[in-house]
C-alpha positions as CSV (number, residue, x, y, z in Angstrom):
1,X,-105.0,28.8,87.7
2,X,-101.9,28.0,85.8
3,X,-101.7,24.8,87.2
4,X,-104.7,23.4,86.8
5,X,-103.9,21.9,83.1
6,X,-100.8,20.7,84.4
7,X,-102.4,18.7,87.2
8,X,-105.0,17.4,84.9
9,X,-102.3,16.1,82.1
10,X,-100.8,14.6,85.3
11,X,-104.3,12.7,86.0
12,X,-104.5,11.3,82.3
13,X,-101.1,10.1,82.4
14,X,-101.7,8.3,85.8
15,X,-104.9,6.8,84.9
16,X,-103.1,5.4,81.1
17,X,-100.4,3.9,83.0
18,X,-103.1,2.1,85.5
19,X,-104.9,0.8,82.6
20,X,-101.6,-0.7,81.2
21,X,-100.5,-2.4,84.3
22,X,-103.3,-5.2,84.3
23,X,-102.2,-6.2,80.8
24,X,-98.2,-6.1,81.8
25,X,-99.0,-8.3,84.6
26,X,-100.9,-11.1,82.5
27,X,-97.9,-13.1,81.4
28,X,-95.2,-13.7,83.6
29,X,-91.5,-12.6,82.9
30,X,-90.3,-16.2,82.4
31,X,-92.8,-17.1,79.5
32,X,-92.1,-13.8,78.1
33,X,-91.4,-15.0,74.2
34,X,-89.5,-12.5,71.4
35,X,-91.6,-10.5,69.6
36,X,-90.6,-12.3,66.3
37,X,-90.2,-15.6,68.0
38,X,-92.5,-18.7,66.5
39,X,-94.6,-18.1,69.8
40,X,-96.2,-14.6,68.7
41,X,-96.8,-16.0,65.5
42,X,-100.2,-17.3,64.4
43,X,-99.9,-21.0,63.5
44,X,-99.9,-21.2,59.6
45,X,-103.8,-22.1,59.2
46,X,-104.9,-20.8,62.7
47,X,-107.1,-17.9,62.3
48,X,-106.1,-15.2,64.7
49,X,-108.5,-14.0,67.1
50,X,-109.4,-10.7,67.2
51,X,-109.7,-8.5,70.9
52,X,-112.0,-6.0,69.1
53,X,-113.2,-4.2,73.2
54,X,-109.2,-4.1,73.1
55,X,-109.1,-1.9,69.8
56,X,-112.6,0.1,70.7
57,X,-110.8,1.2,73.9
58,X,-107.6,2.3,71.9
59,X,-109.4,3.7,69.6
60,X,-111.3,5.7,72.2
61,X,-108.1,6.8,73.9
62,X,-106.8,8.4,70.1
63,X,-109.6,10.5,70.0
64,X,-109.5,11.5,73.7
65,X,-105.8,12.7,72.8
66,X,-106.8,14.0,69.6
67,X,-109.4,16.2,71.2
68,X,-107.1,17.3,73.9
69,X,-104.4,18.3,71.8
70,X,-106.9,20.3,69.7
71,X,-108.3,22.1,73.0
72,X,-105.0,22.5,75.1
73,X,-102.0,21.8,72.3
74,X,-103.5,23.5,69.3
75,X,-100.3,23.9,67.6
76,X,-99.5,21.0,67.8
77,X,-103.0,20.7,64.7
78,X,-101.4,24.0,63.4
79,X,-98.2,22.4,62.4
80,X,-99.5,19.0,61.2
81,X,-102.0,21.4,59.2
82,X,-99.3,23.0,57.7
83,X,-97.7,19.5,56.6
84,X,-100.1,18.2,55.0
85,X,-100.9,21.3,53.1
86,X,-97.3,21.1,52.4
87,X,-97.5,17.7,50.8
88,X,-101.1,18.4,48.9
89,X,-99.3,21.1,47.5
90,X,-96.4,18.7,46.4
91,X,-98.5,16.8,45.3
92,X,-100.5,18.7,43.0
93,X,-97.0,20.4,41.9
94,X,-95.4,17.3,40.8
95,X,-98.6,17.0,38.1
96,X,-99.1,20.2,37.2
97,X,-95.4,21.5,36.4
98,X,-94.4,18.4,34.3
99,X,-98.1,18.2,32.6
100,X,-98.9,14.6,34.2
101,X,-102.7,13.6,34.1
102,X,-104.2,13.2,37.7
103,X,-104.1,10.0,39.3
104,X,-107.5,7.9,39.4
105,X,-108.7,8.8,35.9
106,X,-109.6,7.2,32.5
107,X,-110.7,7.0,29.2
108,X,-111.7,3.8,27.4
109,X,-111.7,2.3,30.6
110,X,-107.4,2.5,30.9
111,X,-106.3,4.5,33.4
112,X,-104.0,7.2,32.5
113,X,-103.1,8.6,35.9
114,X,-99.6,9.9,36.0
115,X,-98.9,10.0,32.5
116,X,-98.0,13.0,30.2
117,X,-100.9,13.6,27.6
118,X,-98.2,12.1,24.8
119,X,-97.9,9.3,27.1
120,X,-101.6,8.8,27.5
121,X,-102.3,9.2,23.8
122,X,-100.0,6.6,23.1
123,X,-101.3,4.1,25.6
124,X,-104.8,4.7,24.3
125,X,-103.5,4.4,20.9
126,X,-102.3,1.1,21.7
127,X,-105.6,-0.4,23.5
128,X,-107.6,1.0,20.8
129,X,-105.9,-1.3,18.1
130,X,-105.3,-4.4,20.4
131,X,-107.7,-4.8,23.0
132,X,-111.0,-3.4,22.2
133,X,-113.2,-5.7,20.2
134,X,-116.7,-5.2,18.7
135,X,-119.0,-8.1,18.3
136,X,-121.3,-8.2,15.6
137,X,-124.5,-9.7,16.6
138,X,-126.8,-10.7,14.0
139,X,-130.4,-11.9,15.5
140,X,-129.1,-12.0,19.8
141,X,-126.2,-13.9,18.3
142,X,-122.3,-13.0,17.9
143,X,-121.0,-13.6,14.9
144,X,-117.8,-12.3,14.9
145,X,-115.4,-9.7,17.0
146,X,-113.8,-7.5,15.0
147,X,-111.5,-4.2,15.4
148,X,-113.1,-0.6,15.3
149,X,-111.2,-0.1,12.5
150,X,-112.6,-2.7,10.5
151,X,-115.9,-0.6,10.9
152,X,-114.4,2.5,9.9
153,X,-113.8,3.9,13.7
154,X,-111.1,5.7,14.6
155,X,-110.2,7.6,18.2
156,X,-108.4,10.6,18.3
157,X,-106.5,9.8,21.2
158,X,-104.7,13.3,22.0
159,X,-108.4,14.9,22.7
160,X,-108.9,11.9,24.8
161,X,-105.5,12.6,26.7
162,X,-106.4,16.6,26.9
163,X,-109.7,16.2,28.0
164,X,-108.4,13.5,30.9
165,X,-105.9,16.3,31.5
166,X,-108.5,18.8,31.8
167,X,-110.4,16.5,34.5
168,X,-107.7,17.7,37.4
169,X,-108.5,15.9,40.7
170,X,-111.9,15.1,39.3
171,X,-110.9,11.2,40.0
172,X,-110.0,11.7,43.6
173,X,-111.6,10.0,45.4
174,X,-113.8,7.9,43.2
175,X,-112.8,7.9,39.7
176,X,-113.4,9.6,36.7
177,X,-113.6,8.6,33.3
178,X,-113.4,10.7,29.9
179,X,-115.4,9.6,26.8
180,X,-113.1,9.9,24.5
181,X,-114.3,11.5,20.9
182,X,-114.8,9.0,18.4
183,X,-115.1,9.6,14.5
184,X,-116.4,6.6,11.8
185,X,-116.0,6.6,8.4
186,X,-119.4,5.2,6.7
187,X,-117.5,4.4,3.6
188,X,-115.5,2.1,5.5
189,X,-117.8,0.7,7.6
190,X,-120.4,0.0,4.4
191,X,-117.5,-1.9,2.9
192,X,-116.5,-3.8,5.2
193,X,-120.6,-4.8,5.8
194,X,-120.7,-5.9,2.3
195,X,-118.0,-8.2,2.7
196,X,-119.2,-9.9,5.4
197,X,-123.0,-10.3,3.8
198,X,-122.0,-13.3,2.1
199,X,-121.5,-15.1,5.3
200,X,-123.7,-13.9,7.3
201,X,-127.1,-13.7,5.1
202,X,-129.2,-16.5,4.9
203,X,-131.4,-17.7,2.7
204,X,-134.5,-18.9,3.0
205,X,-135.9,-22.4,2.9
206,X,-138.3,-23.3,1.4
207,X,-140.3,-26.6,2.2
208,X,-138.8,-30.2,2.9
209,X,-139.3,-33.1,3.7
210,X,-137.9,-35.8,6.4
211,X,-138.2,-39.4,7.2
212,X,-140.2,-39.8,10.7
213,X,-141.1,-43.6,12.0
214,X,-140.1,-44.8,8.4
215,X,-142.8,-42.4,6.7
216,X,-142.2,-39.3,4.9
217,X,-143.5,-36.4,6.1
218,X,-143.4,-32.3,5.2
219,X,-141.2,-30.0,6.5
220,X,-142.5,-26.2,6.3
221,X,-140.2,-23.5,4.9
222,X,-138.2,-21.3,6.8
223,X,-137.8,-17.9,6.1
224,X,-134.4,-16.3,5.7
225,X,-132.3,-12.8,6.6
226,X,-130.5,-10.0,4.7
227,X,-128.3,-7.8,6.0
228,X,-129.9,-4.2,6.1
229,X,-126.3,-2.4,4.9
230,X,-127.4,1.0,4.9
231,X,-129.9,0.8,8.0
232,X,-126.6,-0.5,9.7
233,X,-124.3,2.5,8.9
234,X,-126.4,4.8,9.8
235,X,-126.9,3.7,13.2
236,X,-123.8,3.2,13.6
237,X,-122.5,6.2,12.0
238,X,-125.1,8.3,14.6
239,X,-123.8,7.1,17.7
240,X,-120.4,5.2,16.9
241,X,-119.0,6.1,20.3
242,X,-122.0,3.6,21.5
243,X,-120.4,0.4,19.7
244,X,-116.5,1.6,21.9
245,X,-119.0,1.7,25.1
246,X,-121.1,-1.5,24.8
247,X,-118.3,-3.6,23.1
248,X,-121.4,-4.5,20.4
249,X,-123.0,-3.8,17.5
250,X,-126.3,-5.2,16.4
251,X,-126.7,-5.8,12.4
252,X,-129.8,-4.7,11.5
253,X,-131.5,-7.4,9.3
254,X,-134.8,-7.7,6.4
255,X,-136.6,-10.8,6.8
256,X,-137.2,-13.5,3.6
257,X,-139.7,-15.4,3.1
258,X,-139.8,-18.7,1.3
259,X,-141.1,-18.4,-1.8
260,X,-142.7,-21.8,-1.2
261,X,-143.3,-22.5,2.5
262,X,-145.9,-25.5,2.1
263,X,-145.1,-29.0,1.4
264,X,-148.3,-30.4,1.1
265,X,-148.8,-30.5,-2.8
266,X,-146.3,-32.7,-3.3
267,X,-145.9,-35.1,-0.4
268,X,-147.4,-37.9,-2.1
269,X,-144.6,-37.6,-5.0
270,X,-142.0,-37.1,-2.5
271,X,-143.3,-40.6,-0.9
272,X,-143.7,-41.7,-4.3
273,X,-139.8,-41.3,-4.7
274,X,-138.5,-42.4,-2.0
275,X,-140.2,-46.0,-2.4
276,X,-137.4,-47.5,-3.7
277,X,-133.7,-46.7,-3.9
278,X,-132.5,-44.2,-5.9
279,X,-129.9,-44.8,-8.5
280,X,-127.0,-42.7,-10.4
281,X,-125.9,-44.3,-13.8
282,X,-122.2,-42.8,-14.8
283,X,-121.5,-42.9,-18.1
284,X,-117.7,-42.8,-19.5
285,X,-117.6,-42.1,-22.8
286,X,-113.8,-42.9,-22.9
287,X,-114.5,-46.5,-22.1
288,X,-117.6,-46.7,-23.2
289,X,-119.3,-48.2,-20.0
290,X,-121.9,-47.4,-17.2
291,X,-121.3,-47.5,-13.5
292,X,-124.5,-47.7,-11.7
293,X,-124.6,-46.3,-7.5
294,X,-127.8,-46.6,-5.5
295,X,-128.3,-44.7,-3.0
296,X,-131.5,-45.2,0.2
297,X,-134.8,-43.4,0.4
298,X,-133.2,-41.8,3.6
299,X,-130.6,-40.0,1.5
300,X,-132.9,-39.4,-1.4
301,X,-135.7,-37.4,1.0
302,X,-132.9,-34.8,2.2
303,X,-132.1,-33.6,-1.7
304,X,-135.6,-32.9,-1.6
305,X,-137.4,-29.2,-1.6
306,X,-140.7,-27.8,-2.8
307,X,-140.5,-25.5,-6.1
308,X,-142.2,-23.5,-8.9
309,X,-143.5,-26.6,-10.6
310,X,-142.4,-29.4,-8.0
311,X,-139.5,-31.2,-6.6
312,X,-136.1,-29.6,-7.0
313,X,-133.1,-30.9,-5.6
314,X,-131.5,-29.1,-3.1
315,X,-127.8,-29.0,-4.3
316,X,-126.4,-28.0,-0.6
317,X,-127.6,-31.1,0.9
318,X,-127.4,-33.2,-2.8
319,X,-123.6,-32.0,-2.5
320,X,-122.5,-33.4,0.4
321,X,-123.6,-37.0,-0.1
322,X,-122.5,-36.6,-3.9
323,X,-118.7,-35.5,-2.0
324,X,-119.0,-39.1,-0.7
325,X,-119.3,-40.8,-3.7
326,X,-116.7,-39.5,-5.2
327,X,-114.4,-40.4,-2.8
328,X,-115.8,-44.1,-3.2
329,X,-115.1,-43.9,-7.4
330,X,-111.5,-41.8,-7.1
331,X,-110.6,-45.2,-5.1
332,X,-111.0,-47.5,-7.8
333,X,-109.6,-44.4,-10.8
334,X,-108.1,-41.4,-8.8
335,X,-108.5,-39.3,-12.4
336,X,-112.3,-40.2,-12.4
337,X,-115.1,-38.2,-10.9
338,X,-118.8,-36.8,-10.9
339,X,-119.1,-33.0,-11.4
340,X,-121.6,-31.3,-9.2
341,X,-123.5,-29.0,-11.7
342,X,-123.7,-31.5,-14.2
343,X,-125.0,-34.1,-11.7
344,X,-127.6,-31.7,-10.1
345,X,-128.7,-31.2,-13.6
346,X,-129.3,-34.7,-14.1
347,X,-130.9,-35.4,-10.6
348,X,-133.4,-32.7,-11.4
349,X,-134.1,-34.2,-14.9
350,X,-135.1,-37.4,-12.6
351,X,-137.4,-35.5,-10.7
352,X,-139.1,-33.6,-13.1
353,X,-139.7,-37.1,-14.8
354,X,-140.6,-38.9,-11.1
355,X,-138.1,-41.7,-12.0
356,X,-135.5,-43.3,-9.5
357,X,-132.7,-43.2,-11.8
358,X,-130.3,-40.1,-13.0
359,X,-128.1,-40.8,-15.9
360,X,-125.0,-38.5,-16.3
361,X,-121.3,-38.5,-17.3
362,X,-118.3,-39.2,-15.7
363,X,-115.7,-36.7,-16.0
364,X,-111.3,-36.9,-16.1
365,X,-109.6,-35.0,-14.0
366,X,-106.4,-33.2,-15.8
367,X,-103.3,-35.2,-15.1
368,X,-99.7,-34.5,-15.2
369,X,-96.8,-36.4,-17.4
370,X,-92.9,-37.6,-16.3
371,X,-90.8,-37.0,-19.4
372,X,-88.9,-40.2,-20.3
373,X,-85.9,-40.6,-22.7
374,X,-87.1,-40.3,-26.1
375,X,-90.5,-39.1,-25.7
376,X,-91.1,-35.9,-27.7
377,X,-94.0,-33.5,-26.5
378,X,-96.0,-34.5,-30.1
379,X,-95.5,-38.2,-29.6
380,X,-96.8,-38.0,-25.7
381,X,-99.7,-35.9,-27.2
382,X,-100.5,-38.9,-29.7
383,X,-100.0,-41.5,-27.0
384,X,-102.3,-40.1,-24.6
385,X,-105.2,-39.5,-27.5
386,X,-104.9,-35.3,-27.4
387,X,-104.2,-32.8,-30.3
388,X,-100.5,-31.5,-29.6
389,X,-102.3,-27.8,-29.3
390,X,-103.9,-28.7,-26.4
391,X,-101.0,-29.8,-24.8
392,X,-99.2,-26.9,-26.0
393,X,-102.3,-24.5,-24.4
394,X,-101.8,-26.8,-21.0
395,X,-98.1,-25.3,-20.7
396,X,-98.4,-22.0,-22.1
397,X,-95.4,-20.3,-22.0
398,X,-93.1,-24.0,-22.3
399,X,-91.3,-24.3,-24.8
400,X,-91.5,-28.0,-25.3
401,X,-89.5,-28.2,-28.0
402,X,-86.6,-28.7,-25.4
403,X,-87.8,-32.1,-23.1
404,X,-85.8,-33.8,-20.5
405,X,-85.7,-37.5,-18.5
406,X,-87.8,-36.0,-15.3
407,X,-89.6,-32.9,-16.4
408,X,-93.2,-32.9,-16.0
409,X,-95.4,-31.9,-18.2
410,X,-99.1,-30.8,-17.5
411,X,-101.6,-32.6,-19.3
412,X,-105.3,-31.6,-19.9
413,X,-108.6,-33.4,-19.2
414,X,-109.1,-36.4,-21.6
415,X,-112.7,-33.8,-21.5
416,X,-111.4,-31.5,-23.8
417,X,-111.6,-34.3,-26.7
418,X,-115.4,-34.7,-25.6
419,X,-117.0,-31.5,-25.2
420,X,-120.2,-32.4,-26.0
421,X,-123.1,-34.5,-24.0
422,X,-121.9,-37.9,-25.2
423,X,-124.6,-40.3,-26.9
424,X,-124.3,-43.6,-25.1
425,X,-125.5,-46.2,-27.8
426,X,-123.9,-45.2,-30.5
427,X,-120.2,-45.4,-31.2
428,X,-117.3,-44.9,-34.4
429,X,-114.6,-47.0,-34.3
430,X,-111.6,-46.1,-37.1
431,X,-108.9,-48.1,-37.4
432,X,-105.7,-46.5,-39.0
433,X,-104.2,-49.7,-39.5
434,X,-106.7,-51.5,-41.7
435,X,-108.5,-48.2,-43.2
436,X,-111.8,-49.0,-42.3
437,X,-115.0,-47.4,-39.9
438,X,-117.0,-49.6,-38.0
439,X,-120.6,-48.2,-36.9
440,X,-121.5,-49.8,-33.2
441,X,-125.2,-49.1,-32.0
442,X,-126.4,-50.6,-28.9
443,X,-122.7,-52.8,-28.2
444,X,-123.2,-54.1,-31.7
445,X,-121.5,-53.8,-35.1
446,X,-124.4,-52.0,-37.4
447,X,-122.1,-51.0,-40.6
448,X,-118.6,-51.0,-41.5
449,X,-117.0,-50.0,-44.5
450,X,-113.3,-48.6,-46.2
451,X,-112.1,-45.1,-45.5
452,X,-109.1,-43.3,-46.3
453,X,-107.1,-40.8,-43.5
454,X,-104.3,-38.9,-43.3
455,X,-101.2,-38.8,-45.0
456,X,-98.0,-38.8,-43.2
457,X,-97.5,-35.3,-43.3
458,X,-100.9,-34.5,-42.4
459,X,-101.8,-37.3,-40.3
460,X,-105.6,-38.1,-38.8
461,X,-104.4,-38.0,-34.9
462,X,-105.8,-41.5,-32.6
463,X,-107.9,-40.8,-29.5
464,X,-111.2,-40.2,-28.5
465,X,-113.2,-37.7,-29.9
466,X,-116.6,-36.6,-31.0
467,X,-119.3,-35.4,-33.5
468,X,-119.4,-31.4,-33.5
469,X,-121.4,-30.7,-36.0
470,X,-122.8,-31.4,-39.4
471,X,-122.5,-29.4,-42.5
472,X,-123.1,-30.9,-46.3
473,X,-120.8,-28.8,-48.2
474,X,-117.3,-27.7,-46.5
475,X,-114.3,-26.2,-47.9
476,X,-110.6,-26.7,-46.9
477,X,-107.2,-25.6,-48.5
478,X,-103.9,-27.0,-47.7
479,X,-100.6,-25.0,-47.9
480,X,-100.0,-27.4,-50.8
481,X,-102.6,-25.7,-53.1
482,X,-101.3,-22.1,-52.4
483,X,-99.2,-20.8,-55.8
484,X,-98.0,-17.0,-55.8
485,X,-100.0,-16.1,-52.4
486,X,-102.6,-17.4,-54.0
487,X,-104.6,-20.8,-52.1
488,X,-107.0,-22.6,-53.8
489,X,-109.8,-24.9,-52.1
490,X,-111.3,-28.2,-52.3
491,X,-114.9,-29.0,-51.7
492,X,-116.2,-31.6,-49.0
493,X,-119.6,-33.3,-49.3
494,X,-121.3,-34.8,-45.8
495,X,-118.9,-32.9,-43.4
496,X,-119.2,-33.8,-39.4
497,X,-116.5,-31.8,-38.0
498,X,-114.8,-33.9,-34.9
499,X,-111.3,-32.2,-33.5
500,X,-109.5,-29.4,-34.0
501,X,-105.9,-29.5,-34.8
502,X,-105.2,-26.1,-33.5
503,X,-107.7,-23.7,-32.7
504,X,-110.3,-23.1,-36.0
505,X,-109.0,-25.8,-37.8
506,X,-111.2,-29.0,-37.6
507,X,-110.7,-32.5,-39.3
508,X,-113.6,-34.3,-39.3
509,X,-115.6,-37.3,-41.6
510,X,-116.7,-36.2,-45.4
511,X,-117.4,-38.1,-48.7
512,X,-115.5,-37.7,-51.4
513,X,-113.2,-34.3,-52.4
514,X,-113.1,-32.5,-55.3
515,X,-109.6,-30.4,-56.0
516,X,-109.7,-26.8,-57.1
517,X,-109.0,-28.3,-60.8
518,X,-112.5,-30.4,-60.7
519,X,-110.5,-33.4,-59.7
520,X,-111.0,-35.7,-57.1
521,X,-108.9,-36.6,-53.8
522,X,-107.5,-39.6,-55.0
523,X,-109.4,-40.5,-57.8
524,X,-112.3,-40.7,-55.5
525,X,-110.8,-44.2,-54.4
526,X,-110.5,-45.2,-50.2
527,X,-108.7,-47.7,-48.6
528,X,-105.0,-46.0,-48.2
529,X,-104.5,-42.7,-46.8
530,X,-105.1,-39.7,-49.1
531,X,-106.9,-37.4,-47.2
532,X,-105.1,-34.1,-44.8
533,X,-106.0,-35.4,-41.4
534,X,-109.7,-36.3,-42.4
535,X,-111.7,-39.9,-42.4
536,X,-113.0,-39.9,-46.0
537,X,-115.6,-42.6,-46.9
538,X,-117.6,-43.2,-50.2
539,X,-120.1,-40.7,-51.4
540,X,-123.2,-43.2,-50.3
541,X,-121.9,-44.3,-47.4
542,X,-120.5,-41.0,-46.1
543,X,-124.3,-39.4,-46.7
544,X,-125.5,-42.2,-44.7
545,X,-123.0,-41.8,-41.7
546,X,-123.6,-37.9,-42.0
547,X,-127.4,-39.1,-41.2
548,X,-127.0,-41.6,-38.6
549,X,-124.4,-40.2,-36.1
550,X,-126.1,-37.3,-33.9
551,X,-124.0,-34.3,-32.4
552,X,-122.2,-36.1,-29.5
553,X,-121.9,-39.9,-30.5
554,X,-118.5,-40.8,-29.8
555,X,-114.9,-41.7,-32.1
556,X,-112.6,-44.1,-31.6
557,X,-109.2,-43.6,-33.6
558,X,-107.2,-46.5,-32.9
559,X,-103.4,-47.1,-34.3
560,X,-100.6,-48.9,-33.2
561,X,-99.6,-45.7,-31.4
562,X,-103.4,-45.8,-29.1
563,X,-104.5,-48.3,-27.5
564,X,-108.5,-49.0,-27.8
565,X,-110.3,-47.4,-24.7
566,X,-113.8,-49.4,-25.1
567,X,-114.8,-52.7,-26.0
568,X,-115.7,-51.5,-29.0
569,X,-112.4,-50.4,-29.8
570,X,-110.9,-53.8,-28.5
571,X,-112.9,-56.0,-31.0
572,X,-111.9,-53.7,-33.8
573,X,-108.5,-54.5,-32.6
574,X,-109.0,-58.1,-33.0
575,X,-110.7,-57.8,-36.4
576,X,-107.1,-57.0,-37.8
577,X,-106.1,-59.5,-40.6
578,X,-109.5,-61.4,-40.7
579,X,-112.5,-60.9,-42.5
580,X,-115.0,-57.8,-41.7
């Protein structure tokens, strides 16, 4: 009996080595190649072919010994047993003694297998702050990616790292994956919202119109969004750990409607309007001229949108093409240039009056002076037409006392002189040089008559100014009337205030003055200079300036320190040493 397993052994071993000798004999000895010559290689490109009844048969045979080895050679299975429960046990040892998470798991999506839990809450630190992004979508469509902390969201990582601890072999074989615990701060999160309302709600539209086959037709309103802050936070704030998952959060948002959807009452004004072109008249009241721009039907149509009582310009759209134009003027004068309000303000004016042309006012951009030798900061303020205070207020903190060849100086806008809405067809010219005032209406002389200004200590400053205001009886003191502490103060009849010389202090026109001891500035005579920085005509004719110039009409100062600015000024100029 004993040596029946023997002779059976003997049998397998027999019928293997049959099985081989086929195969041994298929190549002869001489074509034998090395196993790592060129000749057992697979040419680069060539895909091998595969004996697969070759691999079933092999395969076959493992499991025949396997099985025989497990029936007749079972210790054989007893000692490999014992090996690999040797290195299982290994295994799990190196994890557990130094702490080391379990391979195949992982939180946030990063594995942490084989790390420490400090280890593991670092790395998750790290791909919390750099790699996940949220993207806000707003209506299906992402508007931004931003970092869970900008939304108030915060991981606590060691958790994360304990609980993947906790998960043992629980990845083995497939993978597991620890959602890691997630707090949000609302506060945060409601900020941050805020901040980004402004660009991402939109405002509704309300009706337009369009040019389609040359004709004018409507466009209806569209309605807009608001971002729904609080809605927001709270669904994120119930389920934060949601927005880590998914990578997303969807802003909730409250619809707008137009408040005027329906362009039909006014298409036929808007067709109307658009016959012809459109035209913007510039006014400078510096130079005293008009630049006129005109502009197509197709341009007009887009300013276009319906409103409460009709057409009102829409200053998005009116912007852009008014960005345009002032590139085309800052060519010709780089200091020169339309502002937007003021031009929307005059557009509209042009609607509301269904008229194809907008008159407004150019304005000065502020400029910027190069000291040269000899200039003082009060002569560079009489030069360029500006009370010095306003030059002084333009470099606060200067002392420009102390000028040098090559400093700069700022300068403000020429503006500053002509605060008011300027009145185009009226104009004072005063010349310094000859003592008189010339009235211009409509580019022609209407009046002119002898005045008295400043004396040299208190001298009525050139430039371009303006009517402020009117008041028929004014008072004024000079330091030169002050005894003991004590000022006295002279009386002014027709007052039109027109600059300040510092802030408070205005000169202006007025008739004649009457002195704290009843007397009168100057006897009550014009022609020289008497007066403390004021244009002083003669009773009569300084009531009847104080009735024609309006608020706003324009003043010319010219000396042989200014320069005229208008053509006005220029024919004054030339007036000097003939007859008025």
């Amino acid at each position: 009996m004993s040596e029946k397993p023997v002779s059976r052994a003997r049998e397998r071993q027999l019928s293997r080595e049959r099985r081989r000798a086929p195969e041994a004999m298929a190549v002869p000895r001489q074509q034998a190649a090395p196993p790592d010559s060129p000749a057992q290689r697979p040419a680069v490109g060539v895909t091998a072919r595969i004996d697969t009844a070759a691999l079933r048969k092999r395969a076959d045979l493992l499991v025949k010994d396997a099985l025989w080895y497990a029936r007749y050679r079972p210790r054989v299975w007893q000692i490999g047993g014992g090996v690999l429960a040797l290195v299982v046990l290994l295994f799990l040892l190196s994890h557990w003694v130094p702490g080391r998470i379990f391979p195949n798991v992982y939180a946030l999506g990063v594995p942490v297998g084989g790390l420490t839990v400090g280890e593991a809450a670092a790395k998750l630190d790290t791909a919390f702050a750099d790699e996940v992004r949220i993207a806000l979508r707003v209506e299906g469509q992402v508007v931004a990616q931003v970092a869970p902390a900008q939304l108030g969201i915060s991981l606590d990582s060691m958790a994360a790292a304990e609980a993947a601890k906790a998960a043992g072999l629980g990845g083995i074989p497939f993978g597991y994956n620890v959602e890691p615990p997630i707090r949000i701060s609302s506060r945060v999160a409601e900020d941050f919202m805020i901040a980004q309302a402004g660009a991402l709600d939109a405002a509704p539209r309300n009706a337009t119109y369009a040019f389609q086959n040359g004709v004018v037709i409507g466009v209806e309103g569209v309605a807009g969004r608001q971002l729904d802050i609080p809605q927001t936070v709270e669904l994120l704030a119930a389920n934060p750990a949601s927005a880590i998952r998914n990578r997303r959060l969807d802003v909730l948002v409250i619809p707008i409607a137009p408040d005027f959807p329906d362009p039909a009452p006014h298409l036929m004004t808007a067709r109307a309007l658009t016959q012809q072109p459109f035209q913007l008249a510039g006014y400078d009241p510096f130079t005293d001229s008009t630049t006129l721009w005109a502009t197509s039907p197709e341009n007009v149509v887009q300013w276009l949108e319906v409103g409460a009582s009709g057409l009102k310009v829409r200053p998005i759209e009116f912007t852009r093409f008014l960005e345009a134009l002032n590139t085309e003027i800052q060519k010709a004068d780089p200091q020169r240039y339309i502002e937007r309000d003021a031009a929307v303000a005059a557009v509209q004016r042009a609607l509301d009056a269904q008229t194809n042309l907008a008159s407004l006012r150019l304005s000065h951009y502020p400029e910027t002076y190069t000291v040269e030798r000899g200039d003082t900061a009060y002569g560079i303020a009489t030069r360029r037409g500006l009370p010095y205070f306003l030059v002084a207020e333009a470099n606060a903190g200067r002392d420009l006392a102390s000028l040098y060849p090559g400093d700069v100086i700022r300068l403000p806008s020429r503006d500053a002189t002509v605060p008011l809405p300027p009145v185009p067809h009226k104009r004072i010219v005063v010349d310094i040089e000859t003592q008189m005032l010339y009235g211009f209406e409509n580019g022609s002389v209407a009046f002119s008559w002898p005045i008295s200004t400043g004396v040299e200590k208190a001298p009525t400053l050139p430039g371009v100014y303006q009517i402020l205001n009117h008041t028929e009886v004014a008072y004024g003191s000079s330091y030169t009337l002050c005894n003991n502490d004590v000022c006295g103060q002279w009386k002014m009849w027709w007052f039109m205030g027109m600059y300040e010389v510092t802030t408070g202090l205005m000169n202006g026109f007025h008739g004649q003055v009457e002195l704290p001891n009843g007397a009168l500035l100057g006897g009550g005579n014009v022609g020289s200079p008497y007066t403390f920085g004021c244009v002083m005509s003669r009773p009569e004719e300084a009531e009847f300036l104080y009735r024609w110039a309006d608020d706003g009409v324009v003043v010319e100062i010219i000396s042989n320190g200014f320069e005229p600015t208008s053509e006005a000024g220029r024919y004054v100029k030339s007036l000097r040493g003939g007859a008025v």
